[in-house]
N, C-alpha and C positions, 0 to 999 in steps of 0.2 A: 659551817665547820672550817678552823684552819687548823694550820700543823706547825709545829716547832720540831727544829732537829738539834741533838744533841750527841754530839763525838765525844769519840772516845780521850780519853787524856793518856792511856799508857795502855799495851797491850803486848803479848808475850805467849809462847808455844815451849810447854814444857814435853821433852820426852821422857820415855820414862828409860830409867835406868844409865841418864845420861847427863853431864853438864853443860850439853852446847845448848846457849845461848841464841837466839832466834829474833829478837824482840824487835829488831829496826827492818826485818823480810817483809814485802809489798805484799804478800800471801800467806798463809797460815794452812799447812797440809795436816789433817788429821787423818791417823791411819789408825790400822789394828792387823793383825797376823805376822808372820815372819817368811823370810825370801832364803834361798840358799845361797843366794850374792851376799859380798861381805860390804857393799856398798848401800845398800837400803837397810836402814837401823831395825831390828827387830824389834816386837812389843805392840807400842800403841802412844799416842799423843795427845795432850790435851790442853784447849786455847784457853787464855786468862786474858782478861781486858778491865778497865774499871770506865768510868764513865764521868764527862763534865757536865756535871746537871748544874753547874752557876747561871747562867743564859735562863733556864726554865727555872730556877726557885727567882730570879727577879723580877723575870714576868709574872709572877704571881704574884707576888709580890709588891707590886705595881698596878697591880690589877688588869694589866693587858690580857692576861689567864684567869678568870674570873667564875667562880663556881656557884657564886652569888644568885644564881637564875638556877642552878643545877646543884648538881654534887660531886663531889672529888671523883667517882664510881663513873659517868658520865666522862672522863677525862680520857681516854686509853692510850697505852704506850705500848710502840713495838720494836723490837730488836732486828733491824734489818742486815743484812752481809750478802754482798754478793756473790755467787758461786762463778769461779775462773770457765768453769768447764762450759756456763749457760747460755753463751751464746753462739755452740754451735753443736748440733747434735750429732756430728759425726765423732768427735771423740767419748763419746758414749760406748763402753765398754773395749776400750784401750787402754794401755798403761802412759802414765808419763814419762817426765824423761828422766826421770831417775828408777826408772822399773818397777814401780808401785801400779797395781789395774783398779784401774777408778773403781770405786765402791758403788755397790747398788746395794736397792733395800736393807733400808738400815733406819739404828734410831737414834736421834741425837737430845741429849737431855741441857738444858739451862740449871747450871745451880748457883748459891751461893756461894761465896768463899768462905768458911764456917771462920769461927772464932779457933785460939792456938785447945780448945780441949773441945770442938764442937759447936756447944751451944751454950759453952759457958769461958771462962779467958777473956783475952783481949785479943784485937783487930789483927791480923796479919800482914802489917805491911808490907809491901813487897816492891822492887823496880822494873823496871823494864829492861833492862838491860842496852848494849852496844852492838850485838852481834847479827850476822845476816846471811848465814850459809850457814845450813845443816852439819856439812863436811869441810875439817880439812883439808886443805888440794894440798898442804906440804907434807901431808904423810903418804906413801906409799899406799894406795890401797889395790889390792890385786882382784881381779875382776871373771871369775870363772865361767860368769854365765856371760860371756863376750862383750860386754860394755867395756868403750874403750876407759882408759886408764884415764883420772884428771893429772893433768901437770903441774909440776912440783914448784911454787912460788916462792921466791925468796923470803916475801914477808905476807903473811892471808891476811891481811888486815878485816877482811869481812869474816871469820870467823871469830866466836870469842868464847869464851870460859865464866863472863863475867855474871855475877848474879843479874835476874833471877834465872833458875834454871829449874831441874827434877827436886833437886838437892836443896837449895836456899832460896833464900828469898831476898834477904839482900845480903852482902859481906860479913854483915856481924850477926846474922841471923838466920837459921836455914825453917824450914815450913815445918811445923808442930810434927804431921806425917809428909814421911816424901809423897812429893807428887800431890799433894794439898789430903787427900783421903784415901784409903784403903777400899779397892775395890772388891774383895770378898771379903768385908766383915772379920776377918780375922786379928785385926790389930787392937794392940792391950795396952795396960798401962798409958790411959789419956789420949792413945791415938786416936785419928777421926776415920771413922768406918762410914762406909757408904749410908749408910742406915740413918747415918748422922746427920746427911746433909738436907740442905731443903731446897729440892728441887722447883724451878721458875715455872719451867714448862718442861714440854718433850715433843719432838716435830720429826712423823717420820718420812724419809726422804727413799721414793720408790724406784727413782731411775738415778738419784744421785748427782743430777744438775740444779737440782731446785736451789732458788736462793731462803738462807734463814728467815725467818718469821718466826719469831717466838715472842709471845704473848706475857709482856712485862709489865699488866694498868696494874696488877695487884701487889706488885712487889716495887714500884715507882712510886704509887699511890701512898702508899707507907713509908715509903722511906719521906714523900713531902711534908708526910702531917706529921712526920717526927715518931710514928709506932713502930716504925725498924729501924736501927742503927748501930751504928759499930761495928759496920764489916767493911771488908777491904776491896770490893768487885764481884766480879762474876767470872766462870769458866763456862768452858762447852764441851763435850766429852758424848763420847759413845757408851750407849747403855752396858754396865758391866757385864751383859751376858755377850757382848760383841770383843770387850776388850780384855776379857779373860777363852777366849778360844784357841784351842789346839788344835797342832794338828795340822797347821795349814801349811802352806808351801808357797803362798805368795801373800804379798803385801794390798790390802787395799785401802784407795783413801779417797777423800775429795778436801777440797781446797776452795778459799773464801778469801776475798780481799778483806787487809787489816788497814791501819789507818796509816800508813806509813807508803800504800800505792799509789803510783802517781797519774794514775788514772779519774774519772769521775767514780768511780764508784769506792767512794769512803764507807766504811760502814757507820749506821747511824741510828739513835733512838728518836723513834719517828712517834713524837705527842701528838693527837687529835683532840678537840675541844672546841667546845658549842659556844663562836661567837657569832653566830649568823641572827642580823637584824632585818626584820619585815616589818616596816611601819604600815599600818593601815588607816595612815591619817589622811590620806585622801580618799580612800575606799572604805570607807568607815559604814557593815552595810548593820541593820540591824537584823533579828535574829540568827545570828552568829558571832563567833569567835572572834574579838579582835584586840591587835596588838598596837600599843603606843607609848611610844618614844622621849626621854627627854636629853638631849644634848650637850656635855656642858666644854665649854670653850674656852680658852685665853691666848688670845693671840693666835688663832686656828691651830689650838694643839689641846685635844682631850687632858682634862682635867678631870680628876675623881673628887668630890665631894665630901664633908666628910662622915654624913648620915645616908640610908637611902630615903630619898622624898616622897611622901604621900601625895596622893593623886585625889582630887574630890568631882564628882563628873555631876552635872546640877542640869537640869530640864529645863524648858522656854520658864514655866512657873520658877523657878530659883531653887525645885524640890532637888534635895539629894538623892541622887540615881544610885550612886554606889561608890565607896570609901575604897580605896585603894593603896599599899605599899607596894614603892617599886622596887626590885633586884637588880645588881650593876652586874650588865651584862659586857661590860668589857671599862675597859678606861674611858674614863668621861661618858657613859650610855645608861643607861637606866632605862628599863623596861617596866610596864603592867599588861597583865593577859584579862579583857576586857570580855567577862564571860557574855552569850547572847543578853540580849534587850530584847523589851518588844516597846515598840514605839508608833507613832502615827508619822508616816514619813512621803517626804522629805521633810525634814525639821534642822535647826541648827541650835545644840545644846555649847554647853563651856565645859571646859577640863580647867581644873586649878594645881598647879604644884605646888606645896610649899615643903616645910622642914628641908629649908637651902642654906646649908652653911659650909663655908668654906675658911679651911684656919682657921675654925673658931670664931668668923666672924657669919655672922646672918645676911641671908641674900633675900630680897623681894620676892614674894609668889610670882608665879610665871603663869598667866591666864591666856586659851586657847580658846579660838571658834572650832568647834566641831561639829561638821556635816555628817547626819544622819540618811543612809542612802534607802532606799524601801529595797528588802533582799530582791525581790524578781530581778532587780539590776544585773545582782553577780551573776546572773544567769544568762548568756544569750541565745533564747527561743524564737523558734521562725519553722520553714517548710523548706529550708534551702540550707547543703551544707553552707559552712565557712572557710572562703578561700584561705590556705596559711599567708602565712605574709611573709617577704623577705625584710630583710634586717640591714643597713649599716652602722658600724662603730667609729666613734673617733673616745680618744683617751688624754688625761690630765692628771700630772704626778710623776709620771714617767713617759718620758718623748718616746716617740722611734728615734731605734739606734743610739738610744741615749748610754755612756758609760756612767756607772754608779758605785760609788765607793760602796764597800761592805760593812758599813758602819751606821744605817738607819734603818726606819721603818718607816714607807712610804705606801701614805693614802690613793691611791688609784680607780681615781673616779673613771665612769665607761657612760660615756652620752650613747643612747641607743635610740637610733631613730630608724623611719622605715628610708627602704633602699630609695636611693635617688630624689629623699626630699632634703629638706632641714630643718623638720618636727622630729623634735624629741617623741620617743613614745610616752603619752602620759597613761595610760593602766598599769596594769602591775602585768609585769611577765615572770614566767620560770625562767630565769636566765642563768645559764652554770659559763664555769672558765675553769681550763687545768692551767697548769705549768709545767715544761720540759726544757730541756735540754738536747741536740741532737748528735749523737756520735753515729759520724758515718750515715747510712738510712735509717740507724733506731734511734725511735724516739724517746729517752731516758726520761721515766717522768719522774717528776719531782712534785705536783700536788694534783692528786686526781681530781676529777670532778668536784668541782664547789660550787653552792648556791651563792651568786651576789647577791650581797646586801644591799638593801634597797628602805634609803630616808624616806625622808617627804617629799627632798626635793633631787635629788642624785642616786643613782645606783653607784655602787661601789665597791672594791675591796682592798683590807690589809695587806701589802706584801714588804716580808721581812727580809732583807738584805744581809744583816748580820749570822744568819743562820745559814748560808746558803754557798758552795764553791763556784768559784769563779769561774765563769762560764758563758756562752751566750744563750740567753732561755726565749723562751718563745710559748705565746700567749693563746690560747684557743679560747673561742664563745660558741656556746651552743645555747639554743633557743629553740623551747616547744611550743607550736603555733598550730591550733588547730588540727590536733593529733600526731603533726609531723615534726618532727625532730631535725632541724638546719645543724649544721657544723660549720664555722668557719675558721679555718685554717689562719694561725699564723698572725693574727689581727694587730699582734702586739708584739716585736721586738727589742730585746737591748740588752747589755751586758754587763756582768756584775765583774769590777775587777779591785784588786788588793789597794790596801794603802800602802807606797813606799817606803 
């Protein structure tokens, strides 16, 4: 499995009953209730973002995202945002510093941006606006419940007016209903009523530090194969029985970085997708399951083909075993899933590839030896456990300490040998590796646990550059040996940094 991230391209905090503009704040506060201060806005708030899925429809495009072995469903995509408040839990049930008390249980709903009559109209488009403070500090505002007074600047340049806001959506156009929809159903004549919208997901948050997760394969999914379209983004909003309550006396809220912090933590739509390769061409055992591989190259850069190739797999006699199509399991990879045999073993049969065309032109079959192993192999039986084994790594594709523009995707081979020799391990191992980042002692992860892929003749994996902030990241391997699970720290680092 790897992951692709994809950012936001505009994103914006409308209040309600308000024109201030918000859209360039490193943070995004959602609230609901009203304060007796004339300094905390009364009502409720609610985030709008849209998203740059270009990155992810050309990897599919391309076939580096390749469904070919699976299906679009197989694919998932999640909405991540990190919460301000999550990493530290003593402001857990405190107010900030604009006198709003962090929210606890509560529920936050994912919608769409409807169309200007709901579910029928055109697209809303809308901007992000210029502005970055709530308040203006040049107006007077008086402070009863003892928050000191802000000072009165010549010019707020961080405040603005400018669309989008409660009200518009951009200057020559304001939102079909203020505030994008009606949260009690009461609105007529074409408005859009809650009722109207179609909710993504709903994620409820119990202590009110958690970070977003909202579950976006099925509303991603469609918008890829082209079954949903013509809408303008997404909001995030508190369930209308939170943002129509009375009665209160203080403000509660929580707060999430937007794309505009200048911190690691961007928010982002984080794709998952099955390109993990397990060749069993040299563990080829019979009665069982096995997968084989065909590769296609020019000038060591994956190449896609432009049919998938059949596979013919032929016994010592020349008999046909079994007929085969393969599915492209990534750019330039074609797979076939080699149901059990039963065979007299050890033996050595042939694989044949053909239907190889490339541009339209035709390529030669590609004929393999393939070793038939007797299954007791995969097996190792005896009277005595098995010691686990230690592990070292060395790496090609990316050095130690290497600086890397954010403009490729770079193959990352992992020699894995045992500790202290210079043999490669030749079996097949469980071998995972994440990716992080470290701010301070936490370790920010960026790709959790992943199986390498593993050739014929290298273990390996994809890692994307152009998807990733700039940053120093740091490589982890773990290895199951013999029931025991090794961790090794750190094996791999280097740094992704911008083009000038």
């Amino acid at each position: 499995m790897s992951i692709h991230r994809s950012y936001f391209k505009k994103n914006n905090t409308l209040i309600y009953n308000s024109f201030t503009n918000t859209g360039k704040s490193p943070y995004t506060e959602l609230y609901f209730g009203s304060a007796n201060d004339q300094i905390s806005a009364t009502g409720f708030s609610r985030f709008i973002f849209d998203l740059d899925l270009s990155q992810l429809v050309t990897k599919i495009q391309n076939k580096i995202i390749s469904t070919g072995c699976t299906s679009f469903s197989s694919m998932t995509h999640t909405l991540r945002m990190t919460n301000t408040s999550s990493f530290d839990t003593e402001l857990l049930n405190t107010t900030t510093s604009t006198g709003r008390r962090r929210a606890t249980s509560f529920d936050l709903i994912l919608f769409r941006i409807p169309l200007t009559s709901g579910s029928t109209g055109v697209a809303q488009t809308w901007d992000e606006g210029v502005g970055y403070d709530f308040y203006d500090v040049q107006k007077t505002i008086s402070a009863p419940n003892g928050l000191l007074s802000p000072i009165a600047l010549p010019q707020d340049k961080s405040y603005s007016q400018r669309p989008s806001n409660w009200y518009q959506a951009t200057t020559l156009s304001g939102w079909s209903t203020y505030g994008i929809y009606n949260n009690n159903n009461t609105g007529i004549n074409g408005a859009v009523n809650y009722s109207a919208l179609t909710i993504v997901d709903t994620q409820h948050f119990e202590f009110g530090n958690e970070d977003i997760e909202f579950d976006m394969t099925n509303e991603v999914n469609r918008y890829l194969t082209g079954s949903t379209s013509g809408f303008s983004g997404w909001g995030i909003a508190y369930v209308p029985e939170l943002e129509n309550l009375s009665g209160l006396t203080e403000n509660y809220s929580v707060g999430f970085f937007t794309r505009h912090t200048q911190t690691f933590y961007e928010p982002f739509l984080e794709t998952s997708y099955n390109d993990l390769i397990q060749d069993d061409r040299n563990a080829f055992y019979a009665s069982k399951e096995n997968k084989l591989y065909l590769y296609s190259y020019i000038d060591g850069d994956f190449r896609s083909l432009d049919e998938n190739p059949t596979v013919i797999i032929e016994d010592l006699m020349g008999d046909v075993v079994t007929t085969l199509t393969g599915c492209q399991k990534t750019k330039g990879v074609y797979e076939v899933t080699v149901s059990a045999i039963t065979a007299t073993t050890p033996c050595m049969w042939t694989e044949t590839w053909s239907n190889l065309k490339y541009n339209g032109v035709s390529l030669p079959s590609v004929i393999n030896d393939l070793s038939i192993l007797p299954y007791r192999e995969y097996f190792t039986l005896g009277y005595e456990s098995k010691d686990p084994i230690l592990y070292g790594f060395d790496f090609y594709g990316i050095k130690q300490n290497e600086k890397i523009l954010n403009t490729e995707i770079r193959k990352v081979g992992v020699i894995i040998k045992r500790a202290y020799t210079a043999n490669q391990a030749i079996r097949p191992l469980n071998a995972q590796y994440r990716v992080y980042v470290r701010q301070g002692q936490t370790e920010v992860q960026v790709q959790d646990w992943t199986q390498i892929n593993r050739s014929s003749n290298e273990y390996y994996f994809m890692f994307d550059t152009t998807d990733k902030i700039p940053n120093e990241y740091f490589v982890d391997i773990k290895v199951y040996s013999s029931g025991e699970i090794n961790t090794y720290k750190r094996t791999l680092q280097f740094q992704i940094v911008n083009r000038i």
